[in-house]
N, C-alpha and C positions, 0 to 999 in steps of 0.2 A: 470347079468345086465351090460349093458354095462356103462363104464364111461363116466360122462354129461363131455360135452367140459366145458373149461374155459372159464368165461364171458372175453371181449376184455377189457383191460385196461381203465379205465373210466377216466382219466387225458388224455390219448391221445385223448380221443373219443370225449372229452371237447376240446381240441387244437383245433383239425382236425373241429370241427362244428364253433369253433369263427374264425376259418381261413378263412372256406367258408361265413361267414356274412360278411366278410372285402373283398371280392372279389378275394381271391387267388382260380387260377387257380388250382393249379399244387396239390391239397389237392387228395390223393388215398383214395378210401375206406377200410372197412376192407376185401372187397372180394377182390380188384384190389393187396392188401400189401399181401394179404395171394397164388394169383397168382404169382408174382413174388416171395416169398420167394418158393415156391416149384420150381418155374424152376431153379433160382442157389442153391439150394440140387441136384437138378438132373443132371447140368452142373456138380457138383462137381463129381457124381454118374458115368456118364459118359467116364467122363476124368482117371475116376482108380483115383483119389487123396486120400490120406490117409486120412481115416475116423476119424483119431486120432483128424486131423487138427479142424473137422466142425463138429463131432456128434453131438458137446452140442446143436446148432441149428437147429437139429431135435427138440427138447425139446419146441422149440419158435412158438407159436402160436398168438400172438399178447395178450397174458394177461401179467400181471403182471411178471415181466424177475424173471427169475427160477435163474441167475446166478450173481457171486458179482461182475462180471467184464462183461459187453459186448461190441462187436463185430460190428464195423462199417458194415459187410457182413451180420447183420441183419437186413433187412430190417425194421421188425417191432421195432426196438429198435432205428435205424438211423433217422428213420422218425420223430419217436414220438420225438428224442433230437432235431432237427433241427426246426419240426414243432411252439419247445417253444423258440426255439432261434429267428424265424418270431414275433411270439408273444411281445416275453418281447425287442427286439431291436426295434421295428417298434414304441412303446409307446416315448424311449427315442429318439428317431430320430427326429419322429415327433413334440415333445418337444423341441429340438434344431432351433433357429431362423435363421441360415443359409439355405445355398441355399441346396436345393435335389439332388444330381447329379448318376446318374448309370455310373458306369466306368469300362472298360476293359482294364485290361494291359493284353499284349501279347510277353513275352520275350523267344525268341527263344534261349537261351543257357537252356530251361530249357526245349526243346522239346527230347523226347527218340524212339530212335530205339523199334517196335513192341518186346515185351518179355526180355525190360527194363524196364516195368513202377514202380518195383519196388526197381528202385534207386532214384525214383525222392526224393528230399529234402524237403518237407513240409516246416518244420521250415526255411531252406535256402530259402525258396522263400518269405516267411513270416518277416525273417529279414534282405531281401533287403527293404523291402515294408518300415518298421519300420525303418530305416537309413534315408530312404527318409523324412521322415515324422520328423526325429530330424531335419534336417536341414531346416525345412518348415517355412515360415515365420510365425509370431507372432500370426496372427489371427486362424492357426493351432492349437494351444493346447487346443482350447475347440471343437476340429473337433471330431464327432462320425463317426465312421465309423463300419460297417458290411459287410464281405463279405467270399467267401467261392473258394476251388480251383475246377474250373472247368475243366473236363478232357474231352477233343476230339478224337476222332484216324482222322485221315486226309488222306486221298487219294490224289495223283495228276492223271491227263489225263495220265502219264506216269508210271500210276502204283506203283507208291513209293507210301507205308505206314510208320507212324508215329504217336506216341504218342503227341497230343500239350498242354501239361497241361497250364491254363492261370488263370490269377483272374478275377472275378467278385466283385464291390463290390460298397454299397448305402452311398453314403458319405454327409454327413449334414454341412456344412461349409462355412464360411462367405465369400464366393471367386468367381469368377466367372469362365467358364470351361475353358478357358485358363493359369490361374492359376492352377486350377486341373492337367491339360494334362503336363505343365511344372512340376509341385513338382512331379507328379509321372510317370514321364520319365524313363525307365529302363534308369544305366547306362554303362550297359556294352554294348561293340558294338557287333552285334549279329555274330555268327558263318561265318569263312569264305565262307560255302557253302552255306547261305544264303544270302551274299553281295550283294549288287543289286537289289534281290528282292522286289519289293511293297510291302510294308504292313503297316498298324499304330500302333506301339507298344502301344499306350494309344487312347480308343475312351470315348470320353463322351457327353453323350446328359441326358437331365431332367428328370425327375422322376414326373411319372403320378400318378400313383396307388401305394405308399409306402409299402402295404402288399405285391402286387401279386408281386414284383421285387425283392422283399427281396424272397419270396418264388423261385419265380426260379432260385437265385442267391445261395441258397445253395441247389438245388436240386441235389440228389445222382446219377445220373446215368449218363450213357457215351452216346457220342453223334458221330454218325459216319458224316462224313463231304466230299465230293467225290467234284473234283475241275471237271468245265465242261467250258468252252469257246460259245459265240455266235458266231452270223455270222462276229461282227466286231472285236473278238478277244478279249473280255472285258470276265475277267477273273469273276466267282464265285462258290459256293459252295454249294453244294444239301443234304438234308439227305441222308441218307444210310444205312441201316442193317449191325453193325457191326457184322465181322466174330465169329465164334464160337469161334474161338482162344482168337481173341479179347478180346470179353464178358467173359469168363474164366479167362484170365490174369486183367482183372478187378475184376473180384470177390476175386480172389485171395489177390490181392492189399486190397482190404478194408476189408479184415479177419483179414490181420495185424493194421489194425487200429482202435481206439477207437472210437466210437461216436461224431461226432463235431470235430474231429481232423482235418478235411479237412476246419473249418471254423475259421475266423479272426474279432478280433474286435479289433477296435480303440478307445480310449477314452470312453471305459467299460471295463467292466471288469466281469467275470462270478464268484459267489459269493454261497453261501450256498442257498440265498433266489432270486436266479436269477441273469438275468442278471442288474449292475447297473452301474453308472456313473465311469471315473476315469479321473482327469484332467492330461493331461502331463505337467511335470515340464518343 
């Protein structure tokens, strides 16, 4: 007789259904999580990568994790940690009586040449972020903040590719966005081969829907980004099918990392019984 599959973990399955009552988009089903975990097995399959690196996530079927340590390159293990990190941050945000704001920094010393993306520094980019935020003014330290490293590959019209790793993140604070845009100014000045070029190192605008921004602010996958010009020369950015190369040097990437390792939290703190408050001194 053959072996009954494993029911799907019934905590994530509780996440993923109160995600979607709060209006987040970006919630996979169990067919869509159990699609993508078989295409990166097969990318890995493909590529000749030593099986030593990835078998145990053959074993990952979306029940209950078989192993005492997992692997951000699981899908079904990334989602379900992330999906309680929407969850239990979105309670204490919304709880905070400052202002909402979605914010993007964009610091180009921390962009990588294609089949670098695993020098980027997590923590390095995590305690620039933290610097800024000591030196913040007063009404700062009861700032929540959630947010996670978002990874792009970027294209220009002229064919150069690039890693652009950037933050996202949902910040609850008594300030208004020009405060926001100033405390969290990168501040190093960006790479000489970028001097000159337009860009906004920090954008912020409000927060509508507090689930669904938190949801796609730490969603796991790579986004390809391809630069195209109009007829008056006004620069922007289209999706894209990132290359096979690509999507592999990402998979790769999040094998070495833990679950929630790509996500930041301000003035919380993650704890035995969730995520809860922590004021800064």
């Amino acid at each position: 007789m053959p072996k009954r599959p494993e029911k799907f973990d019934r905590r994530a399955l509780r996440d993923a259904k109160a995600l979607r009552r709060l209006g987040v988009q970006r919630v996979q089903s169990e067919e869509e999580l159990s699609t993508a975990h078989d295409a990166r097995l097969a990318r890995f399959a493909r590529a000749g990568i030593d099986e030593k690196q990835w078998k145990h996530l053959r074993r990952c079927r979306g029940a209950e994790c078989p192993h005492p340590t997992c692997s951000a390159a699981c899908v079904f293990g990334e989602r379900k940690e992330l999906n309680r990190v929407v969850r239990q941050t979105r309670r204490l945000l919304k709880a905070e009586p400052g202002t909402l704001h979605f914010v993007t920094i964009i610091d180009p010393n921390y962009f990588l040449e294609p089949g670098h993306i695993n020098e980027l520094s997590i923590n390095g980019l995590f305690q620039s972020v933290r610097r800024r935020l000591r030196d913040a003014p007063e009404n700062w330290k009861s700032a929540r903040i959630v947010g996670a490293v978002d990874i792009a590959y970027d294209r220009n019209e002229d064919g150069r590719e690039w890693w652009a790793p950037h933050l996202h993140l949902a910040v609850a604070v008594d300030a208004d966005a020009k405060e926001v845009r100033r405390v969290l100014m990168p501040r190093r000045p960006p790479p000489p081969d970028l001097v000159g070029r337009k860009f906004r190192p920090v954008k912020v605008k409000p927060v509508t829907e507090l689930a669904n921004a938190i949801g796609y602010i730490v969603k796991p996958t790579a986004d390809g980004r391809e630069e195209t010009s109009d007829k008056r020369g006004n620069k922007n950015r289209r999706p894209f099918k990132l290359p096979e190369a690509a999507q592999l040097e990402h998979d790769l990437w999040l094998l070495q990392l833990k679950p929630r390792e790509r996500a930041f939290l301000g003035g919380m703190m993650k704890s035995r019984g969730g995520v809860v408050p922590r004021n800064r001194r």
